[in-house]
C-alpha positions, 0 to 999 in steps of 0.5 A, a space after each residue: 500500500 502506497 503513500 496517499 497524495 492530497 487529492 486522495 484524502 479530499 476524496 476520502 473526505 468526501 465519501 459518505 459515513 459508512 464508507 469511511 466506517 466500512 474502509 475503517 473496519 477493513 484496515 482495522 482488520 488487515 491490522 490484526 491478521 498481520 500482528 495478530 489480536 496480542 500485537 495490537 493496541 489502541 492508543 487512546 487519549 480519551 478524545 473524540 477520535 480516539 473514542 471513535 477508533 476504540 469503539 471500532 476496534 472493539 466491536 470486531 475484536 473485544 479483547 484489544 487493549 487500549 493504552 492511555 499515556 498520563 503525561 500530567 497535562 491532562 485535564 482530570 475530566 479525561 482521567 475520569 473519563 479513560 477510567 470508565 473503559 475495561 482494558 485500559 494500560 495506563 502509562 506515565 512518562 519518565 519525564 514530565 512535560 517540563 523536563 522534556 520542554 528543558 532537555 530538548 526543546 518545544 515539539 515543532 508543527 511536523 516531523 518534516 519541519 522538525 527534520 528541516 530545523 534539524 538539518 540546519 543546526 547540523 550544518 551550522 554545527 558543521 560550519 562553525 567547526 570548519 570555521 574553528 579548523 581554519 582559525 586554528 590553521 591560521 594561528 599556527 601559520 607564521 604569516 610567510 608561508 601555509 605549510 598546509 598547502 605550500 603556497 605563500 600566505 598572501 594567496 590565502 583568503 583575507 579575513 573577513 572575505 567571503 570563502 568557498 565553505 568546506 562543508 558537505 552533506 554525507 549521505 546519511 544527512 550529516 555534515 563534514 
């Protein structure tokens, strides 16, 4: 099964109730044949579309467990409510939201905006070391001559001039 593109979800959307409860159902079945009923889990929220998605799944397979996720920000009526279901794993982070917030960061829009922002601080990193490398060759020149390249040092880019940057992309996403 192939990634859906745009014009697939408007149509989706459009596709009357039963359609979507029907295409729901059939996923939902693939889902288990694969990782079987013991392999399969509901993450419930206690939200509206979690609730709908549970109740789907229970009633063609009564036995799956639901697994709720107390991180403390909850509100405490979600709490009473995820209480009132059978067969409910309740899970509590090892860290709460502050420590998270602090260790690293607020959670961004996407994982592709994330992926992007990612991308930048590795290649800011990259270019602040080879910034670093090049200083470091500059102090051990003596100012006559770049042993590094074996040219005079006034062939050598000024200070302050715009250079060639001497960073790359690996094929792993990482900079060098």
């Amino acid at each position: 099964m192939g990634k859906h593109v745009i014009s697939d979800l408007w149509q989706m959307q459009s596709l009357p109730l039963e359609a979507k409860i029907r295409m729901t159902k059939y996923r939902i079945r693939q889902w288990v044949e694969y990782y079987g009923e013991d392999g399969v889990y509901v993450s419930f929220s206690g939200g509206k579309d979690s609730t709908v998605l549970l109740d789907l799944v229970r009633q063609m397979y009564s036995n799956v467990t639901a697994v709720f996720v107390d991180t403390g920000l909850e509100y405490p009526e979600i709490r009473e409510f995820v209480k009132t279901f059978s067969n409910v794993v309740w899970l509590k982070p090892k860290k709460n939201f502050k420590q998270v917030i602090t260790e690293y960061g607020y959670p961004f829009i996407s994982k592709e905006v994330s992926d992007k922002v990612d991308g930048a601080r590795k290649y800011m990193q990259a270019l602040n070391d080879a910034q670093s490398r090049e200083r470091e060759r500059e102090r051990e020149s003596d100012g006559t001559l770049c042993l590094g390249n074996s040219r005079p040092s006034g062939d050598r880019p000024k200070r302050g001039s715009k250079r060639e940057s001497r960073v790359s992309k690996s094929e792993n996403g990482d900079y060098s």
